[in-house]
C-alpha positions in Angstrom: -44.8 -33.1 -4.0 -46.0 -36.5 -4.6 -45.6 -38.7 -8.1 -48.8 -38.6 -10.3 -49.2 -41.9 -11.1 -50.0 -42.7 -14.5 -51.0 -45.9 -16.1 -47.9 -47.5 -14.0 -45.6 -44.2 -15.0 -44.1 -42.1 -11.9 -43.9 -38.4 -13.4 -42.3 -36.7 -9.9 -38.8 -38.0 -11.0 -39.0 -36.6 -14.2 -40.3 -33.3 -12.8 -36.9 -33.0 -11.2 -34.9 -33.6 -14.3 -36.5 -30.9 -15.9 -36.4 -28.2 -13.2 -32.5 -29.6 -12.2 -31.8 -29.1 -15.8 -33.2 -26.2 -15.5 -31.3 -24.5 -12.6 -28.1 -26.0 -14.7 -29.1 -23.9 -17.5 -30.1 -20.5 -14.9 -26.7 -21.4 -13.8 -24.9 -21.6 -16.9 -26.4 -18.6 -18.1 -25.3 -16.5 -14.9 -21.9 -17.4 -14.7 -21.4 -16.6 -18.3 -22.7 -13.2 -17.4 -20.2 -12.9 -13.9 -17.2 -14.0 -16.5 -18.3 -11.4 -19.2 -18.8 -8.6 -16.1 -15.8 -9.8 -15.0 -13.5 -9.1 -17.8 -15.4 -5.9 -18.9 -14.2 -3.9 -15.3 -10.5 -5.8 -15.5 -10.4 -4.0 -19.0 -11.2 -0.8 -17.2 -8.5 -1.0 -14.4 -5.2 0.3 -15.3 -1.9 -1.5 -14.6 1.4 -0.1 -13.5 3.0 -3.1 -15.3 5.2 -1.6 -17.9 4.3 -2.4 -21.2 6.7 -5.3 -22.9 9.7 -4.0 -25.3 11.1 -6.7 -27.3 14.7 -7.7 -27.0 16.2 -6.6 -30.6 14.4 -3.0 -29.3 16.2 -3.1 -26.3 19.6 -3.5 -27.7 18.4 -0.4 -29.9 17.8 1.8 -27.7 20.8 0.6 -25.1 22.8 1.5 -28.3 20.9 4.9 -28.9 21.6 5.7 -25.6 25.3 4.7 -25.5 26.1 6.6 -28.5 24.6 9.8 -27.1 26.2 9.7 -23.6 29.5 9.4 -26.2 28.4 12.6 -27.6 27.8 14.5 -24.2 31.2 13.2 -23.2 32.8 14.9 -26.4 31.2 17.8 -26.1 32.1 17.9 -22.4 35.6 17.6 -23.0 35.6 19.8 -25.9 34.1 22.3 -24.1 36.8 21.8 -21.1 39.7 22.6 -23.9 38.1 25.6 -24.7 37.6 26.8 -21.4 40.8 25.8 -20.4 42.4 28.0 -23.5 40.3 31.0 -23.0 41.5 31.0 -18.9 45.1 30.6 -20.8 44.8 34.0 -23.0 
């Protein structure tokens, strides 16, 4: 496409500008679009990454859990002395 010329005024570089800042904006537009698509299906998908338990919660549970193997080990034992008395009688 040729320049129009206009009292000493070239228009065809102008023309440009507006349809390159056009395609910028066409362009802007769609990759906000992609990135918002994008993020929408990674919400979807599932991970197999366990989910984070904080240190302090940790520790309570390791504690929870330390306490009750204590108790299975009484009640093991406890349960061994009985046997133990009733094989005796």
């Amino acid at each position: 496409m040729s320049g129009v010329q206009v009292e000493g005024y070239n228009r065809a570089p102008l023309f440009r500008i507006r349809i390159g800042a056009l395609m910028n904006r066409k362009k802007k537009i769609n990759q906000t679009l992609k990135s918002k698509a994008k993020k929408a299906n990674a919400k979807l998908q599932s991970s197999n990454k366990p989910k984070y338990i904080a240190k302090a919660d940790r520790e309570a549970l390791a504690a929870e859990a330390d306490s009750e193997s204590h108790a299975v080990d009484a009640v093991a034992v406890n349960s061994v002395t009985l046997d133990s008395k009733s094989a005796e009688s």
